[in-house]
C-alpha positions in Angstrom: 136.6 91.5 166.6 132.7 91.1 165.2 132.3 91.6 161.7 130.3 94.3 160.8 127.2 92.7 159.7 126.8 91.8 163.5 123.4 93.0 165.0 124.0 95.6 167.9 123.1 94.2 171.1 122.4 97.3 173.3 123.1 95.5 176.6 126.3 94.1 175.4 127.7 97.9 174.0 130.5 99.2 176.4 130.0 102.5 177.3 132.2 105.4 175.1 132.8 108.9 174.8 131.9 110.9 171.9 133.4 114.2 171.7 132.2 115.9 174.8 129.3 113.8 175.2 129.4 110.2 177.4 127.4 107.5 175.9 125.8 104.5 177.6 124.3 101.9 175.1 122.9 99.6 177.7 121.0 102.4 179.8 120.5 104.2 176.4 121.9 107.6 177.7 123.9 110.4 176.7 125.3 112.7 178.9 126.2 115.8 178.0 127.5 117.9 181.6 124.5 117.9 183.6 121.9 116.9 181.1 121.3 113.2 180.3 118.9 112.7 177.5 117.6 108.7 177.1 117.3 107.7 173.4 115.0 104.7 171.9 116.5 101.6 171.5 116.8 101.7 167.9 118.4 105.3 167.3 120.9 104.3 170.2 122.0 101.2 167.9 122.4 103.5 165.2 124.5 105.7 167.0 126.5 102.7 168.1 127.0 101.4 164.6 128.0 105.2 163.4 130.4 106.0 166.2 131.9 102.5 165.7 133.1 103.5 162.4 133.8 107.3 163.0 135.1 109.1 159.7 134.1 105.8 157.8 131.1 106.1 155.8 128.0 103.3 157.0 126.1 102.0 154.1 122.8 102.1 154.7 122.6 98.3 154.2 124.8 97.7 156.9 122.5 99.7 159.4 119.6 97.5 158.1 121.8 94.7 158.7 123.1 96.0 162.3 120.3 97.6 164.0 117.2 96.1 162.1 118.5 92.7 161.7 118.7 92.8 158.2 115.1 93.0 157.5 113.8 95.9 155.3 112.7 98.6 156.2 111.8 102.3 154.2 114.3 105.2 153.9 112.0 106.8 155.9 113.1 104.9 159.2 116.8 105.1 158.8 116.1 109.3 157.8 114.0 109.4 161.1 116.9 107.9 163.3 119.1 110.0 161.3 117.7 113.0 162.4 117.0 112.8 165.7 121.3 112.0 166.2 121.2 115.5 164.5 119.2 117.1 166.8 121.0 115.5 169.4 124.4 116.9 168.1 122.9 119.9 167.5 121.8 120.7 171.3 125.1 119.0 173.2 128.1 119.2 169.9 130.3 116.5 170.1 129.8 115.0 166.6 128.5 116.1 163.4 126.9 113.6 161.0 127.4 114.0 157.2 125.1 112.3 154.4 127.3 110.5 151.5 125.1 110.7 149.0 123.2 107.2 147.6 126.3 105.7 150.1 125.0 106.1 153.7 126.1 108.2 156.9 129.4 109.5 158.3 130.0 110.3 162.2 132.5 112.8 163.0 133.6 113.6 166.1 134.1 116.9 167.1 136.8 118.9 168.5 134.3 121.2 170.1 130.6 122.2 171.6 128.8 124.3 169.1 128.2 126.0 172.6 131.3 126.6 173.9 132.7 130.3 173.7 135.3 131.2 171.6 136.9 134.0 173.0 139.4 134.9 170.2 136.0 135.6 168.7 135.0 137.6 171.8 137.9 139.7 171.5 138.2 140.2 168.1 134.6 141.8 167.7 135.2 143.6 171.4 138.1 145.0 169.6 136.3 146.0 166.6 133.7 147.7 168.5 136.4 149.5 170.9 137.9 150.8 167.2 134.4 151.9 166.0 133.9 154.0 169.3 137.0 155.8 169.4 136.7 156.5 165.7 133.2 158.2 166.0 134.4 159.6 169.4 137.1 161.1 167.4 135.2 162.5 164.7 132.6 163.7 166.7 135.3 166.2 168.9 136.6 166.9 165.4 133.4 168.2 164.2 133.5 170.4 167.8 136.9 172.1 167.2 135.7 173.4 164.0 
């Protein structure tokens, strides 16, 4: 096992799945279904180093130390990387990243899309609006009787 000061190497990185999402560190891709989305070198490594320690929080030192090679480099850089993995996570699901606060970043994996369809949810509110109907339908041939 590498210690975790150890610089990611895109072309060494297995491939691994994230959620629903399939990730390819050597061809820089994530697949999500049908739609493959290629990321810069640099964000990929820092998706690597996040999804390598899911639920563990990843200082920001050992980013710079993993994917920069220790030099240093602004806030600004790490934020950048940091929130284009949001967007990404934002348009496919799969993970969620969390900020810890003057610590670093958290990957967690999610148990589902933000796209999928829930359809308890569907039938509740179907329901509700079935209920709202017949309750106005039911008032309205009240009002007629009378």
């Amino acid at each position: 096992m590498r210690a975790m000061t150890d610089q990611i190497i895109l072309a060494k990185e297995p491939d691994f799945r994230l959620g629903c999402l399939d990730v390819s560190p050597c061809k820089r891709q994530v697949t999500a279904g049908a739609a493959v989305e290629v990321l810069q070198p640099r964000i990929m490594q820092v998706l690597v180093a996040l999804a390598g320690r899911r639920g563990q929080v990843v200082s920001r030192d050992e980013l710079m130390a993993r994917c920069w090679g220790g030099f240093a480099i602004s806030d600004d850089a790490i934020h950048r990387c940091i929130a284009r993995l949001r967007r990404l996570s934002e348009a496919h699901g799969g993970f969620r990243l969390e900020t810890v606060t003057r610590v670093g970043y958290q990957l967690v994996e999610a148990s589902e899309s933000p796209k999928a369809i829930r359809w308890d949810r569907v039938v509740t509110i179907a329901a509700g609006i079935v209920a709202v109907v017949l309750l106005l339908a039911a008032g309205y041939l009240s009002a007629q009787l009378l």
